[in-house]
N, CA and C atoms as a LAMMPS dump frame, in Angstrom:
ITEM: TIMESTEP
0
ITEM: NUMBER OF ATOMS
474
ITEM: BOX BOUNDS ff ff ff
-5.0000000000000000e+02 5.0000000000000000e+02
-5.0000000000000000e+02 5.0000000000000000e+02
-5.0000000000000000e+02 5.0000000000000000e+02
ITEM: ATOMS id mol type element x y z
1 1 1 N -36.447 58.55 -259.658
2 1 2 C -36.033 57.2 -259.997
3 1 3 C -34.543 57.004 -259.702
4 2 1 N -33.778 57.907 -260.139
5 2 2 C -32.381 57.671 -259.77
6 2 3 C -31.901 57.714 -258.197
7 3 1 N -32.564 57.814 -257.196
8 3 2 C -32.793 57.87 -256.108
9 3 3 C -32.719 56.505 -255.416
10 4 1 N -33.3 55.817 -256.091
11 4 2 C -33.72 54.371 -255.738
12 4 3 C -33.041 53.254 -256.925
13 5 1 N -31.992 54.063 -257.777
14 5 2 C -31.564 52.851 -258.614
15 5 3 C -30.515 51.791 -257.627
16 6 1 N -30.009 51.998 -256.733
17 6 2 C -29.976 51.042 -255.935
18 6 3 C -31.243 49.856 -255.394
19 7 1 N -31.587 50.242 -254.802
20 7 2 C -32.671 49.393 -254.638
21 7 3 C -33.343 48.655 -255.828
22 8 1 N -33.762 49.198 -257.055
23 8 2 C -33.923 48.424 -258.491
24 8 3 C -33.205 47.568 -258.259
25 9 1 N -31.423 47.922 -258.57
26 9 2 C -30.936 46.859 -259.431
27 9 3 C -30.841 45.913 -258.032
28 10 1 N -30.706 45.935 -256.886
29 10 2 C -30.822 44.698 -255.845
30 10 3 C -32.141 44.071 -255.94
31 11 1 N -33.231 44.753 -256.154
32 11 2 C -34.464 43.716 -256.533
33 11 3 C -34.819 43.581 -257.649
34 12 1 N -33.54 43.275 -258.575
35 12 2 C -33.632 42.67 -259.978
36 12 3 C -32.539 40.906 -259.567
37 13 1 N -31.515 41.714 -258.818
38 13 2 C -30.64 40.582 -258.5
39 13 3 C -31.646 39.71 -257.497
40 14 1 N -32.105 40.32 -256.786
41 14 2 C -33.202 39.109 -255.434
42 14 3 C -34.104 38.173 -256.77
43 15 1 N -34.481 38.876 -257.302
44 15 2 C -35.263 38.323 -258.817
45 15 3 C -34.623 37.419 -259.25
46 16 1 N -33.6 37.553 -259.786
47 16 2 C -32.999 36.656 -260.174
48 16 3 C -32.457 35.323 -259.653
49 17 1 N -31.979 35.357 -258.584
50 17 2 C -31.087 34.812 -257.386
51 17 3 C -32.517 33.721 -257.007
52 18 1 N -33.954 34.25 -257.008
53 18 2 C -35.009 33.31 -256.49
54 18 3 C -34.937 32.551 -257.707
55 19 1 N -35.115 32.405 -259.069
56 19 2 C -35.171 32.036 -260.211
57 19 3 C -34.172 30.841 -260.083
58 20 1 N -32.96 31.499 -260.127
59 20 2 C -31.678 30.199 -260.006
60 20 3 C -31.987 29.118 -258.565
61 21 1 N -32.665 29.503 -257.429
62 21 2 C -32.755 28.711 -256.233
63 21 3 C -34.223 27.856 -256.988
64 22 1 N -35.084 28.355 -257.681
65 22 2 C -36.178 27.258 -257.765
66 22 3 C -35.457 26.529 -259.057
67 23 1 N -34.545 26.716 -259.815
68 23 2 C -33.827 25.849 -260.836
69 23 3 C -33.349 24.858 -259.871
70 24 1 N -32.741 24.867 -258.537
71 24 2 C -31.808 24.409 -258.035
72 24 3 C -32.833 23.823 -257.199
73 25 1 N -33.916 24.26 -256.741
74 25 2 C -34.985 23.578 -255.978
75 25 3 C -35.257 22.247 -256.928
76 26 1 N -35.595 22.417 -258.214
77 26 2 C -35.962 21.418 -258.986
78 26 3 C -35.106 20.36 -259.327
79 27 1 N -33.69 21.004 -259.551
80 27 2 C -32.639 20.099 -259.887
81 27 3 C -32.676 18.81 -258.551
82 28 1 N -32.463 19.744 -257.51
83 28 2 C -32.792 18.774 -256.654
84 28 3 C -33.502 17.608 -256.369
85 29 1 N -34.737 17.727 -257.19
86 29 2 C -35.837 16.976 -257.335
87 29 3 C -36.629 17.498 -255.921
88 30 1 N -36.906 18.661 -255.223
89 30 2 C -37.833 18.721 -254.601
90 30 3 C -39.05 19.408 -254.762
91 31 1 N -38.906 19.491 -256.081
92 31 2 C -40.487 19.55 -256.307
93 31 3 C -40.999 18.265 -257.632
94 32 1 N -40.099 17.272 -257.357
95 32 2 C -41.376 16.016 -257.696
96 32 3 C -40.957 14.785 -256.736
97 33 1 N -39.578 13.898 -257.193
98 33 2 C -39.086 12.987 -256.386
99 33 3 C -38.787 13.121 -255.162
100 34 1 N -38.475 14.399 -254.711
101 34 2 C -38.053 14.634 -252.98
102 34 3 C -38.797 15.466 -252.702
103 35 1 N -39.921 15.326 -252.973
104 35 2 C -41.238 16.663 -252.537
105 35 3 C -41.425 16.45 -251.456
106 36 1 N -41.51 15.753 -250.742
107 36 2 C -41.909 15.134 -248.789
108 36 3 C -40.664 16.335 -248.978
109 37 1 N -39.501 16.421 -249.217
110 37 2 C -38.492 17.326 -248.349
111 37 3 C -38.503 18.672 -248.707
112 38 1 N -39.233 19.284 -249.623
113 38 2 C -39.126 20.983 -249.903
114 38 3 C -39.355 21.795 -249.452
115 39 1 N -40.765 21.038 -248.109
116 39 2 C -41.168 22.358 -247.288
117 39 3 C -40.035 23.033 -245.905
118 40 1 N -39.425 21.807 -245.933
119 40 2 C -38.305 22.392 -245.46
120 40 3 C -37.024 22.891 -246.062
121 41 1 N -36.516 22.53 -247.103
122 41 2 C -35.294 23.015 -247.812
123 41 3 C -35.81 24.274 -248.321
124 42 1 N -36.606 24.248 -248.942
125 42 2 C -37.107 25.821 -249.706
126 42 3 C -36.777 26.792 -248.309
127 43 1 N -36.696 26.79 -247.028
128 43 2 C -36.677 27.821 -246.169
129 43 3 C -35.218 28.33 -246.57
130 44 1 N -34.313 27.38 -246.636
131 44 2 C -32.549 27.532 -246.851
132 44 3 C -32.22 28.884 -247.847
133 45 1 N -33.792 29.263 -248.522
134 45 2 C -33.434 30.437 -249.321
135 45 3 C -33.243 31.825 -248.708
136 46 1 N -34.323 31.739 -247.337
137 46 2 C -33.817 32.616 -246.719
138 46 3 C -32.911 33.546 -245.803
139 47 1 N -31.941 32.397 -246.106
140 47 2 C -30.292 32.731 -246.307
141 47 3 C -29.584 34.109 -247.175
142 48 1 N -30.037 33.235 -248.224
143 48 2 C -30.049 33.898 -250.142
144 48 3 C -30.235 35.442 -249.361
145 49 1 N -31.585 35.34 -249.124
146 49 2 C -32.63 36.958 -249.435
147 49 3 C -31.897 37.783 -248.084
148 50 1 N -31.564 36.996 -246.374
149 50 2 C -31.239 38.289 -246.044
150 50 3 C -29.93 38.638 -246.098
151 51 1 N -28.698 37.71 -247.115
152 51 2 C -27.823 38.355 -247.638
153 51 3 C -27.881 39.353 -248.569
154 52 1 N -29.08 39.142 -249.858
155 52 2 C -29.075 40.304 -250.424
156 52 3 C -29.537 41.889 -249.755
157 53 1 N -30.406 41.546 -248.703
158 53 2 C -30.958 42.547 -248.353
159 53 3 C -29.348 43.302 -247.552
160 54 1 N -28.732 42.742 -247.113
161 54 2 C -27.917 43.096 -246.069
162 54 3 C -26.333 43.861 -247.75
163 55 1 N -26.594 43.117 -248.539
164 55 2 C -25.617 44.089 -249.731
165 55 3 C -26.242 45.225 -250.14
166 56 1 N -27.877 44.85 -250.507
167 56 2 C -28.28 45.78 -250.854
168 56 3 C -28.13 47.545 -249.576
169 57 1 N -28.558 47.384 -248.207
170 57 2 C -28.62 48.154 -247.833
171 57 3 C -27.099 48.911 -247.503
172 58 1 N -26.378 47.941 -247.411
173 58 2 C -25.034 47.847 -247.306
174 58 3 C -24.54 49.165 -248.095
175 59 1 N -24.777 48.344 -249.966
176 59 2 C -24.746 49.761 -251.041
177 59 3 C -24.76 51.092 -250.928
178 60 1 N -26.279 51.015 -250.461
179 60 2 C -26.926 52.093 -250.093
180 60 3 C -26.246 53.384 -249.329
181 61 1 N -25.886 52.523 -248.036
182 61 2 C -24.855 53.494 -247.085
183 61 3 C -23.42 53.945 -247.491
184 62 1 N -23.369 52.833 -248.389
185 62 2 C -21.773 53.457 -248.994
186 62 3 C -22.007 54.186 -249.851
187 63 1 N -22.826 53.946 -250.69
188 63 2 C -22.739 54.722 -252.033
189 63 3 C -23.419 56.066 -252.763
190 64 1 N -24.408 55.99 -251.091
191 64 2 C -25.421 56.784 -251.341
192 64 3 C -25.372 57.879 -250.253
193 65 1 N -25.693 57.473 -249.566
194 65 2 C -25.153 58.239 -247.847
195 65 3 C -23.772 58.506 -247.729
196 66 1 N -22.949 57.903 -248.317
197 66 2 C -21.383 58.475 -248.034
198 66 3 C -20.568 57.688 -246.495
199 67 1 N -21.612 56.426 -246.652
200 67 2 C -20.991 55.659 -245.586
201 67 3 C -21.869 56.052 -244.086
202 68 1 N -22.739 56.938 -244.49
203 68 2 C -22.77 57.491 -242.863
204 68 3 C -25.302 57.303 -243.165
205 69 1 N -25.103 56.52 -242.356
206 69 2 C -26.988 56.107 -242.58
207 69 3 C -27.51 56.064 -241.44
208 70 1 N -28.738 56.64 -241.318
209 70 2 C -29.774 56.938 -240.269
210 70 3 C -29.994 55.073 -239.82
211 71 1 N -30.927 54.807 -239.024
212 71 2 C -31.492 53.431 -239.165
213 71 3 C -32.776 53.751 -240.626
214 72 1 N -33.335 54.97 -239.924
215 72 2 C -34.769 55.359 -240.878
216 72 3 C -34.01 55.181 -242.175
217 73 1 N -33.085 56.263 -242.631
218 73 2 C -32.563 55.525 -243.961
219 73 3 C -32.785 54.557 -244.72
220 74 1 N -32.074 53.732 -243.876
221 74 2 C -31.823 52.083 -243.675
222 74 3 C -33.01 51.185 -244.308
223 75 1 N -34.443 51.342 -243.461
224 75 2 C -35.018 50.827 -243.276
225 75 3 C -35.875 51.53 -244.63
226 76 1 N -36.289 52.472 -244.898
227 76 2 C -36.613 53.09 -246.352
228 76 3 C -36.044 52.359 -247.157
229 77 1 N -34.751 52.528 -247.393
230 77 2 C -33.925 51.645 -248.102
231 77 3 C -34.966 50.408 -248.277
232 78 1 N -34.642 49.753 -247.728
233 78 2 C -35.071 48.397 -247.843
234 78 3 C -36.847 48.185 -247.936
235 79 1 N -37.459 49.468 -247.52
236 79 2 C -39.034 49.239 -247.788
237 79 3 C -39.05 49.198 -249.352
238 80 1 N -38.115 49.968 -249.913
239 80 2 C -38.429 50.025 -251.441
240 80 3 C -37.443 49.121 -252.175
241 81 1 N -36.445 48.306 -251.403
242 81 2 C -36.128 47.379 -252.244
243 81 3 C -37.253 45.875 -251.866
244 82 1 N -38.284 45.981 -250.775
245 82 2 C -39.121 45.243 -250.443
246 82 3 C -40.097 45.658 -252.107
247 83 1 N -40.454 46.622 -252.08
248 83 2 C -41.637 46.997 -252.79
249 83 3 C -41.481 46.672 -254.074
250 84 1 N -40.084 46.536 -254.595
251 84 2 C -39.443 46.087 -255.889
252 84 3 C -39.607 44.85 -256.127
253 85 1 N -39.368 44.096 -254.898
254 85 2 C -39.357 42.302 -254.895
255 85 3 C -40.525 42.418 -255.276
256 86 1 N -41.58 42.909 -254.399
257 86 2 C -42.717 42.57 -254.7
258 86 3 C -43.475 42.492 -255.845
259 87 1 N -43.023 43.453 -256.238
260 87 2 C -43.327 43.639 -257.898
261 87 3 C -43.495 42.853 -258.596
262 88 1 N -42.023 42.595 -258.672
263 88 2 C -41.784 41.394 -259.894
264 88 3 C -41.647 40.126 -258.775
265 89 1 N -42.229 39.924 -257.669
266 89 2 C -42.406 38.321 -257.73
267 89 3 C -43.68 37.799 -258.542
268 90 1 N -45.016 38.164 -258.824
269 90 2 C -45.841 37.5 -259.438
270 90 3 C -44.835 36.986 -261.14
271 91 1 N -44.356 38.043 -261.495
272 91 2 C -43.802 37.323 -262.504
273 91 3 C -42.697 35.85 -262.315
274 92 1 N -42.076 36.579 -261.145
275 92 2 C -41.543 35.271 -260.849
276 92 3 C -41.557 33.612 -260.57
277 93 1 N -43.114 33.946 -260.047
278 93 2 C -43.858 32.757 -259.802
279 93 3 C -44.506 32.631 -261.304
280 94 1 N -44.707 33.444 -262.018
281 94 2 C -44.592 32.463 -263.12
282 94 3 C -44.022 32.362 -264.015
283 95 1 N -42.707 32.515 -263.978
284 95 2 C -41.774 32.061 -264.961
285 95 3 C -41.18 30.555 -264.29
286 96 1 N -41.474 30.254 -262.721
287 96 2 C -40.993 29.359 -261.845
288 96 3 C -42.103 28.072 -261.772
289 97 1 N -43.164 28.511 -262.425
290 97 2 C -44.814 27.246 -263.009
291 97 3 C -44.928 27.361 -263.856
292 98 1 N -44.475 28.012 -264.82
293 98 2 C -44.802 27.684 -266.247
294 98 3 C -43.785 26.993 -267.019
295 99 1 N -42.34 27.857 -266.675
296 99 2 C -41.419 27.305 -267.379
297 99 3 C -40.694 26.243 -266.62
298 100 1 N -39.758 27.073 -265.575
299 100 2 C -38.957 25.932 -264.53
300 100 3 C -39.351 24.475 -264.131
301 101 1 N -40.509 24.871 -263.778
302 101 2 C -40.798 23.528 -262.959
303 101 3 C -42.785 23.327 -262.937
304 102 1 N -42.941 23.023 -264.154
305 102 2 C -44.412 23.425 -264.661
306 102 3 C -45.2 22.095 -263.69
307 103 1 N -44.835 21.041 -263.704
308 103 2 C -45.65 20.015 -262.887
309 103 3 C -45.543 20.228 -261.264
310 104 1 N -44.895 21.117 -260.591
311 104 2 C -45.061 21.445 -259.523
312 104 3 C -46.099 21.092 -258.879
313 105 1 N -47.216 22.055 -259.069
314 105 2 C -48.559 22.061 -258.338
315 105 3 C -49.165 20.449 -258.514
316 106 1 N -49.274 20.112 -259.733
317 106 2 C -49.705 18.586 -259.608
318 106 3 C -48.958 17.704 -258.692
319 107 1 N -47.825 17.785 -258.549
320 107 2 C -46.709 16.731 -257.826
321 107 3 C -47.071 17.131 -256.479
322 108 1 N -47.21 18.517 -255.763
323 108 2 C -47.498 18.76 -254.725
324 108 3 C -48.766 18.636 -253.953
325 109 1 N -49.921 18.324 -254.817
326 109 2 C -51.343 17.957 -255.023
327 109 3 C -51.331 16.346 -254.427
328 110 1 N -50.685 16.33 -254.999
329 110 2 C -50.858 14.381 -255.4
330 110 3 C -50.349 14.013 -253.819
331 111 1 N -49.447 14.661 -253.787
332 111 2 C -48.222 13.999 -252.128
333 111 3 C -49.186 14.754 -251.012
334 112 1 N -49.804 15.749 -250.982
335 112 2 C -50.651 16.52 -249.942
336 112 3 C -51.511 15.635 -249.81
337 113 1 N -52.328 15.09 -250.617
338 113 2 C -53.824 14.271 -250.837
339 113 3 C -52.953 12.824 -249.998
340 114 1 N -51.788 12.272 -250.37
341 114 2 C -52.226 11.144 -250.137
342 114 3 C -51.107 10.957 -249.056
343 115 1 N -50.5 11.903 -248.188
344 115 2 C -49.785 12.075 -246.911
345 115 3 C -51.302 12.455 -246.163
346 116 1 N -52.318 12.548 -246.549
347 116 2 C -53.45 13.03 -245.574
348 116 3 C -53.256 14.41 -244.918
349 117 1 N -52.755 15.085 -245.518
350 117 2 C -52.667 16.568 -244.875
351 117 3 C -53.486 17.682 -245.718
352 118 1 N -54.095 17.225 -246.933
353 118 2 C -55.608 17.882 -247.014
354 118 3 C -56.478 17.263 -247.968
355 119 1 N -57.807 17.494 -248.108
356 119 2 C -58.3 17.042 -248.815
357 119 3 C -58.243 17.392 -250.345
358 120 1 N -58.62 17.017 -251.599
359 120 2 C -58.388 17.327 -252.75
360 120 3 C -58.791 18.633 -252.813
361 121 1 N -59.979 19.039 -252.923
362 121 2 C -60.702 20.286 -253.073
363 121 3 C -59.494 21.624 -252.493
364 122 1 N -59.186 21.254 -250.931
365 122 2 C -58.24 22.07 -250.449
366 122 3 C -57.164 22.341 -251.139
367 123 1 N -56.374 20.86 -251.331
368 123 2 C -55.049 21.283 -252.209
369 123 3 C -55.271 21.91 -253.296
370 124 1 N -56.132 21.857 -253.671
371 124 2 C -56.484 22.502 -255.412
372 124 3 C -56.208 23.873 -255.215
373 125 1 N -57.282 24.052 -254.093
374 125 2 C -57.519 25.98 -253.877
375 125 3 C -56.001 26.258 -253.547
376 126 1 N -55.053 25.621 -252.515
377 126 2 C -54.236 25.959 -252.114
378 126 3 C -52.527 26.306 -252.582
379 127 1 N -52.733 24.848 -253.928
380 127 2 C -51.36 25.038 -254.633
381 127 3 C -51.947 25.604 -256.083
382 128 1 N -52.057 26.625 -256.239
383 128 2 C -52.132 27.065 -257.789
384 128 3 C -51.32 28.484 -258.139
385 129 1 N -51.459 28.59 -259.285
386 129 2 C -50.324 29.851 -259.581
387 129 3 C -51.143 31.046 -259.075
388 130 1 N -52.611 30.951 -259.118
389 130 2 C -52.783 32.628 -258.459
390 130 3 C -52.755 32.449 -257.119
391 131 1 N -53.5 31.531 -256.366
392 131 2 C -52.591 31.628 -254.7
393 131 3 C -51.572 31.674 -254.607
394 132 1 N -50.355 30.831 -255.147
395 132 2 C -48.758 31.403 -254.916
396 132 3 C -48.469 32.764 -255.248
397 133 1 N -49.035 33.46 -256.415
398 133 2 C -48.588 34.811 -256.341
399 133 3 C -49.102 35.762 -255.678
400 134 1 N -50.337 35.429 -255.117
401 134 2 C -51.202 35.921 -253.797
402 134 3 C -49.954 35.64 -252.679
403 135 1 N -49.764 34.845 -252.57
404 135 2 C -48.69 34.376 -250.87
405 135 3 C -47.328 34.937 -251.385
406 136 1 N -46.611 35.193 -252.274
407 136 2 C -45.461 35.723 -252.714
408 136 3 C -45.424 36.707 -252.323
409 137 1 N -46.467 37.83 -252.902
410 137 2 C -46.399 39.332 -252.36
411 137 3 C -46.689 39.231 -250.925
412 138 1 N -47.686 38.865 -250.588
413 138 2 C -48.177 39.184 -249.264
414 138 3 C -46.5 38.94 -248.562
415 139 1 N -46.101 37.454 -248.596
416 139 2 C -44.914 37.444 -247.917
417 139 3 C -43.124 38.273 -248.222
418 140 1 N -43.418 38.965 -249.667
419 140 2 C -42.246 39.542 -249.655
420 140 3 C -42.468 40.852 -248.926
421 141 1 N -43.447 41.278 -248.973
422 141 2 C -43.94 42.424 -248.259
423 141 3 C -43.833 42.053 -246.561
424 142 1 N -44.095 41.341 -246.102
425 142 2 C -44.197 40.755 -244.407
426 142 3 C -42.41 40.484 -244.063
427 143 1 N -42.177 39.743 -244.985
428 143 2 C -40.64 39.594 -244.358
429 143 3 C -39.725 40.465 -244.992
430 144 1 N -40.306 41.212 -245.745
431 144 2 C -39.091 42.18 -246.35
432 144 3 C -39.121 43.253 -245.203
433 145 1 N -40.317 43.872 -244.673
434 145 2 C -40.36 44.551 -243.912
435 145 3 C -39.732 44.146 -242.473
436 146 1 N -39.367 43.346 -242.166
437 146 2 C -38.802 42.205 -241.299
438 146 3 C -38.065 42.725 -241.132
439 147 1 N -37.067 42.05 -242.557
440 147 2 C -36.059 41.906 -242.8
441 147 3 C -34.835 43.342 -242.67
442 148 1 N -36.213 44.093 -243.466
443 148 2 C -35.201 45.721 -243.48
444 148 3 C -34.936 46.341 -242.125
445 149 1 N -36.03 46.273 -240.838
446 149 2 C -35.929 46.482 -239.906
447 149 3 C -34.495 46.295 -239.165
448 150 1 N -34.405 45.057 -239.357
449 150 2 C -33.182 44.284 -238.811
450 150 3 C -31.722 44.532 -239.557
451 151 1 N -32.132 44.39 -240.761
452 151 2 C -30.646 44.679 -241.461
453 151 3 C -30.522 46.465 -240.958
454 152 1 N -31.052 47.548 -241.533
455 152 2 C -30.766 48.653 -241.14
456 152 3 C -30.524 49.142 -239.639
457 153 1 N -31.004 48.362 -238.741
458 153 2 C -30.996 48.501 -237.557
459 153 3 C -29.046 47.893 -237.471
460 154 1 N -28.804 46.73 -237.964
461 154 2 C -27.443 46.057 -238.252
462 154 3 C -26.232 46.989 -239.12
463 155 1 N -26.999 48.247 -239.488
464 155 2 C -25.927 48.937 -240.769
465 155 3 C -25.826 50.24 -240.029
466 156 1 N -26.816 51.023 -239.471
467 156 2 C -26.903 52.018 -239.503
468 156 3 C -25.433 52.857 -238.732
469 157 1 N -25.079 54.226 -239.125
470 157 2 C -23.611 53.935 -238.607
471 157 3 C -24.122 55.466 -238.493
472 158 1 N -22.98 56.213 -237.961
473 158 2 C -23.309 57.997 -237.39
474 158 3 C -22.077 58.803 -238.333
């Protein structure tokens, strides 16, 4: 465990950091009054995530390696600060529908149905809290692995 307390505490901060962006998603009003605009602003987070990934691995090489990191390193690194996100995103998604921003799925229901981009039945299956935490992991896992590729490939030093 102490091996990887880097990686923890960066996918406690990614944890967190998503939490404050869907506060800030909401403040915004794009998930009720400016909902036509979230499917695009919500991307702006992935800004957020591959800065953390890029401190987190960053850490890693300084603090752990002694400044001096393989890419493989690198990219370990970041599979297990991937595997951490992953973790705790189902909780995340629901501390982000239950508490944050609980009318979400209805508001996003309602504007899907009547922009004609699906039918009711669809949106139902499609916006709910166990499909989002179904698509959370799947995608912190897909782009974390991405992500680490690239950042460690960006860090790795001799």
């Amino acid at each position: 465990m102490k091996n990887y307390a880097i990686e923890i505490k960066w996918g406690i901060i990614f944890f967190v950091v998503s939490l404050l962006w869907m506060y800030f998603e909401k403040a915004m009003g794009w998930h009720d009054a400016l909902i036509s605009r979230h499917a695009i602003y919500t991307n702006f987070f992935g800004l957020f995530a591959i800065a953390i990934y890029l401190f987190a691995i960053y850490d890693k090489r300084k603090n752990y390696f002694q400044g001096k990191m393989s890419w493989k390193q690198g990219f370990v690194s970041g599979i297990i600060l991937t595997i951490v996100v992953a973790i705790l995103s189902p909780l995340g998604q629901y501390i982000t529908h239950e508490l944050i921003t609980p009318n979400y799925f209805e508001n996003v229901i309602v504007y899907t149905i009547e922009n004609g981009r699906m039918e009711k039945e669809e949106a139902e299956a499609y916006f709910n809290l166990q499909s989002y935490i179904i698509q959370s992991v799947a995608g912190a896992l897909m782009m974390g692995v991405v992500t680490s590729a690239i950042v460690a490939l960006i860090l790795k030093r001799k």
